[in-house]
C-alpha positions as CSV (number, residue, x, y, z in Angstrom):
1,X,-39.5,-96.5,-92.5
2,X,-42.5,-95.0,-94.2
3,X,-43.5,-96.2,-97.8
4,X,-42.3,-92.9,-100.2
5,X,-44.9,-90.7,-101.5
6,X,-46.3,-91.8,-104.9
7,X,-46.3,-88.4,-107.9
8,X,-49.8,-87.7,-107.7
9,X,-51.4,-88.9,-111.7
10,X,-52.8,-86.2,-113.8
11,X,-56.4,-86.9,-114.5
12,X,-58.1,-86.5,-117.9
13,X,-61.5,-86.5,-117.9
14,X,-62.7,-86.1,-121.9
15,X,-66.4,-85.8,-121.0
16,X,-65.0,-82.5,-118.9
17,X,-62.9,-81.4,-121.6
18,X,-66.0,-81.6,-123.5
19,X,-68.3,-80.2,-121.6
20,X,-65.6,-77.1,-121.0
21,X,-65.3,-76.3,-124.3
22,X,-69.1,-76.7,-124.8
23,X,-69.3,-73.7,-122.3
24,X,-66.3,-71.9,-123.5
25,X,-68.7,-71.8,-126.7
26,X,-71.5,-70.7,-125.4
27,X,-70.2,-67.7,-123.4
28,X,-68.4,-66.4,-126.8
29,X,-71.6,-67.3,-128.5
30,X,-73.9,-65.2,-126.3
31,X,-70.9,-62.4,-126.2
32,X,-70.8,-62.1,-129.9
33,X,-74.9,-61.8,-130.0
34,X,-75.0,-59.0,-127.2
35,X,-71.6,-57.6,-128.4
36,X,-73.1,-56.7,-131.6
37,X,-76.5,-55.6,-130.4
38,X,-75.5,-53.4,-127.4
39,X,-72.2,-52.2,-128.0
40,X,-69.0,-53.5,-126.3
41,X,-69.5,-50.5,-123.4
42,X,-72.7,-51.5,-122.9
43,X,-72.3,-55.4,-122.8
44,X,-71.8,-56.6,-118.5
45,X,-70.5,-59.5,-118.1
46,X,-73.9,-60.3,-115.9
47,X,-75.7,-60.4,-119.5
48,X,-73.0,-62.5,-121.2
49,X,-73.7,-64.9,-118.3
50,X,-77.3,-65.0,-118.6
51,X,-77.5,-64.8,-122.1
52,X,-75.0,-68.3,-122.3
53,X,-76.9,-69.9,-119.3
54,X,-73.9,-70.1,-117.0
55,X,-73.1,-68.9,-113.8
56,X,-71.3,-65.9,-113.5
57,X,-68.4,-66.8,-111.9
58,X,-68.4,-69.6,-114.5
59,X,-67.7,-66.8,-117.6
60,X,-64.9,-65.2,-114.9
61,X,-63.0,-68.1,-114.4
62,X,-63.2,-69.2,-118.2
63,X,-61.8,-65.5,-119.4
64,X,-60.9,-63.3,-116.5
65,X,-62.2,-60.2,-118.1
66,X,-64.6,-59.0,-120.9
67,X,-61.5,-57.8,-122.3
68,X,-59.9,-60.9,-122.5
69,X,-63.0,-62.5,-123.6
70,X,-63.2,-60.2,-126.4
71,X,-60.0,-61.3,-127.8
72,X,-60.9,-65.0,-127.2
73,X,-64.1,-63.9,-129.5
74,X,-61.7,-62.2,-132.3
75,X,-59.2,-65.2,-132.2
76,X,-62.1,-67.6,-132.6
77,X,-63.6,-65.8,-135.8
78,X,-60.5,-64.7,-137.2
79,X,-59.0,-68.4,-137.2
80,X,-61.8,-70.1,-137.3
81,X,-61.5,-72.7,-135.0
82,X,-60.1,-72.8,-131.4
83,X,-56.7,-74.3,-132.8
84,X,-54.1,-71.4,-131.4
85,X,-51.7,-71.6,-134.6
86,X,-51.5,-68.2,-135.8
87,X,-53.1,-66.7,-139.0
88,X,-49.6,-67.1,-141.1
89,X,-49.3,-70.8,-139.9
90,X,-52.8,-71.3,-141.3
91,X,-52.8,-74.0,-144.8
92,X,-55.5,-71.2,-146.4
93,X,-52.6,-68.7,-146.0
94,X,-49.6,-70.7,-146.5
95,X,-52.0,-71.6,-149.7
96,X,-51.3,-67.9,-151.0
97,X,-47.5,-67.5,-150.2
98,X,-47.4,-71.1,-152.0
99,X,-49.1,-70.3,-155.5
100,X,-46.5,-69.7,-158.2
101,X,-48.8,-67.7,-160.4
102,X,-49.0,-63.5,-159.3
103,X,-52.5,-63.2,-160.2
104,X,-53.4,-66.8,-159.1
105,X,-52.4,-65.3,-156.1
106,X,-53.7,-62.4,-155.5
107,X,-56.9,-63.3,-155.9
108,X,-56.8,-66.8,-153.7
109,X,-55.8,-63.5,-150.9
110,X,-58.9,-61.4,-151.9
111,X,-60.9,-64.8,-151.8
112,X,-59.5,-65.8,-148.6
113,X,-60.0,-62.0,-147.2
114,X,-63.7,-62.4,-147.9
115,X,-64.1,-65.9,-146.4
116,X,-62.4,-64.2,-142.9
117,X,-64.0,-61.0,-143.1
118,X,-68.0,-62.8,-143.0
119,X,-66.3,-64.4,-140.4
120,X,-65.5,-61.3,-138.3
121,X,-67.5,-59.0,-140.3
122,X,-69.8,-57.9,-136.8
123,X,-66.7,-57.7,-134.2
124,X,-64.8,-56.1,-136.2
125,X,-67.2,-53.2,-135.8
126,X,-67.6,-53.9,-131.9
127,X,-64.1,-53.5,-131.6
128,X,-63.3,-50.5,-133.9
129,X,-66.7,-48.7,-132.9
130,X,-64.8,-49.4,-129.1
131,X,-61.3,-47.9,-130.0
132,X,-62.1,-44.8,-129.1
133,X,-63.5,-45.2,-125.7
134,X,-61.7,-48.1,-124.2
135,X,-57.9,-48.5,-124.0
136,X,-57.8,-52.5,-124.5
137,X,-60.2,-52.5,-127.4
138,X,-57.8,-49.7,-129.1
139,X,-55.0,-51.9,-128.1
140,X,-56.8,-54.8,-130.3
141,X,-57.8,-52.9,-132.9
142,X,-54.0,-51.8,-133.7
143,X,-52.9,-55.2,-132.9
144,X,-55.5,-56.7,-136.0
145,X,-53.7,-53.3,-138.5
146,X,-50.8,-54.7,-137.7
147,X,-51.3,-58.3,-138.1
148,X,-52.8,-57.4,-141.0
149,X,-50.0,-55.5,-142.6
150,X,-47.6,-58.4,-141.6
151,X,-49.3,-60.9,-143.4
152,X,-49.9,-59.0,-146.6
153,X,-46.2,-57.8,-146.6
154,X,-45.6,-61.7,-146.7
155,X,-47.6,-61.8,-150.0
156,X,-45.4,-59.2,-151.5
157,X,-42.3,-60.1,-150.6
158,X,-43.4,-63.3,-152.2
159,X,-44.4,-61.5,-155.8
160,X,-40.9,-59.5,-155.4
161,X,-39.3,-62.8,-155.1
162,X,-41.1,-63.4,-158.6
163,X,-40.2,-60.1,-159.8
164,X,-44.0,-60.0,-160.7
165,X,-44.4,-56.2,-159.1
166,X,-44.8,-53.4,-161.1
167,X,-41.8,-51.5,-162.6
168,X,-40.9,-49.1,-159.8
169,X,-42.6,-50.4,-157.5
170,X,-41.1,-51.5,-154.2
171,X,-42.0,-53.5,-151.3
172,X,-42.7,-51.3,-148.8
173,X,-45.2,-49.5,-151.1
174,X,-46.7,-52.1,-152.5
175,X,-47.4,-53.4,-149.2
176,X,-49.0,-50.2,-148.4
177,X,-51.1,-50.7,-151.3
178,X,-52.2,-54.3,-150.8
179,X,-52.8,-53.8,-147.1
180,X,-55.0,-50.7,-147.3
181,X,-57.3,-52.5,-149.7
182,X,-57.5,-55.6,-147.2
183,X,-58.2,-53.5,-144.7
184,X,-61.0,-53.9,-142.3
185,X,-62.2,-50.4,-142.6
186,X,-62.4,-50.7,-146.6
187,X,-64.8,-53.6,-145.5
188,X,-66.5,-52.2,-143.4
189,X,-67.1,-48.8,-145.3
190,X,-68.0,-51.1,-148.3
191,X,-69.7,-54.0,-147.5
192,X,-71.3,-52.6,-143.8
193,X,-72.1,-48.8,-144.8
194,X,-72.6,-49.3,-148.8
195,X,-73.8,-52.6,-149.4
196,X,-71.8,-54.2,-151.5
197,X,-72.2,-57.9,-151.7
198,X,-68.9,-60.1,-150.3
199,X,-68.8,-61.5,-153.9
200,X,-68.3,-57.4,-155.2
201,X,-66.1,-57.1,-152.4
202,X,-63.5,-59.9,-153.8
203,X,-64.2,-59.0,-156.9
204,X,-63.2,-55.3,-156.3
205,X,-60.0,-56.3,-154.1
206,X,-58.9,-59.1,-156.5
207,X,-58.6,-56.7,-159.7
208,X,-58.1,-53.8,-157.5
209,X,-54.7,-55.5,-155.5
210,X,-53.8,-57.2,-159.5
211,X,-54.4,-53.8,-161.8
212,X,-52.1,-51.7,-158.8
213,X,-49.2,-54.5,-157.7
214,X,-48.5,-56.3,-161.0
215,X,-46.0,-55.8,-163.8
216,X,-47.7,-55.9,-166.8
217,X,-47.6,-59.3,-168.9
């Protein structure tokens, strides 16, 4: 009677989990650089390769496509950090929903909005510059408008709960309101084309969002 097959034992290497996410790194490091001096058209996944110092069926195997890697790139600046919990599962946003004051916070959101948008300040306009051109950077850029309008809908639902909006005022508009002033465009137009400084930028949106969604104290 032969001796029964023993499960084979997962192995676990953390040098090679290491040293994969030291390349994972890299190739959305070079990406990001040649991303925002070339274009996203113009950007092959050859010179992402060469530019991170891997092979290329290395940067294939890590994201597929340069689509995919481009969303890999927006996740990692939007969040952060390569931890996949999602934007509302974030401490810095559950921060916001959590403070009891309205003003308090509305402006922790426009302070938080300019800490994200340095972050993602130079994809954001690879991947709008892209919409037009290239169906799964248009499919990204209406995916970040409507994240976007999802979270700050949160926020207001969370003054209405306070009854802190402004007389008249309801949800859905205020919403509107707060999420075309967080927009990425409004950042881009202000702090990209015009030259504002982040610091006018939060400014701006902080009294901007508090003088337009607040009732009057």
């Amino acid at each position: 009677m032969s001796d029964p097959v023993k499960p084979r034992r997962s192995y676990h290497s953390p040098r090679r989990l290491q040293q994969a996410a030291a390349t994972r790194a890299a190739i959305l490091g070079a990406a990001g650089r040649l991303f925002e001096q070339s274009g996203y058209a113009a950007t092959t996944m050859e010179a992402i390769a060469a530019e991170s110092g891997v092979a290329l069926k290395t940067v294939y195997v890590t994201f597929t496509t340069k689509s995919r890697l481009l969303r890999a790139l927006w996740d990692l600046l939007l969040k952060g950090d390569q931890d996949a919990a999602a934007v509302a599962e974030r401490p810095w946003y559950r921060d916001v929903l959590a403070e009891p004051d309205p003003e308090r916070q509305l402006r922790l959101n426009a302070h938080n909005s300019r800490v994200v948008k340095q972050r993602i300040g130079g994809v954001l306009t690879v991947i709008r510059n892209a919409a037009p051109v290239d169906v799964d950077s248009e499919q990204l850029w209406n995916l970040i408008q409507s994240d976007f309008y999802a979270n700050q809908r949160l926020i207001v639902e969370s003054l209405d709960g306070k009854d802190a909006l402004a007389p008249g005022l309801g949800v859905s508009r205020a919403t509107d309101i707060l999420w075309m002033l967080n927009h990425p465009d409004i950042w881009l137009l202000l702090v990209g084309q015009r030259t504002w400084t982040p610091a006018e930028y939060e400014q701006w949106f902080a009294d901007t969002s508090c003088n337009q969604l607040l009732r009057r104290r």
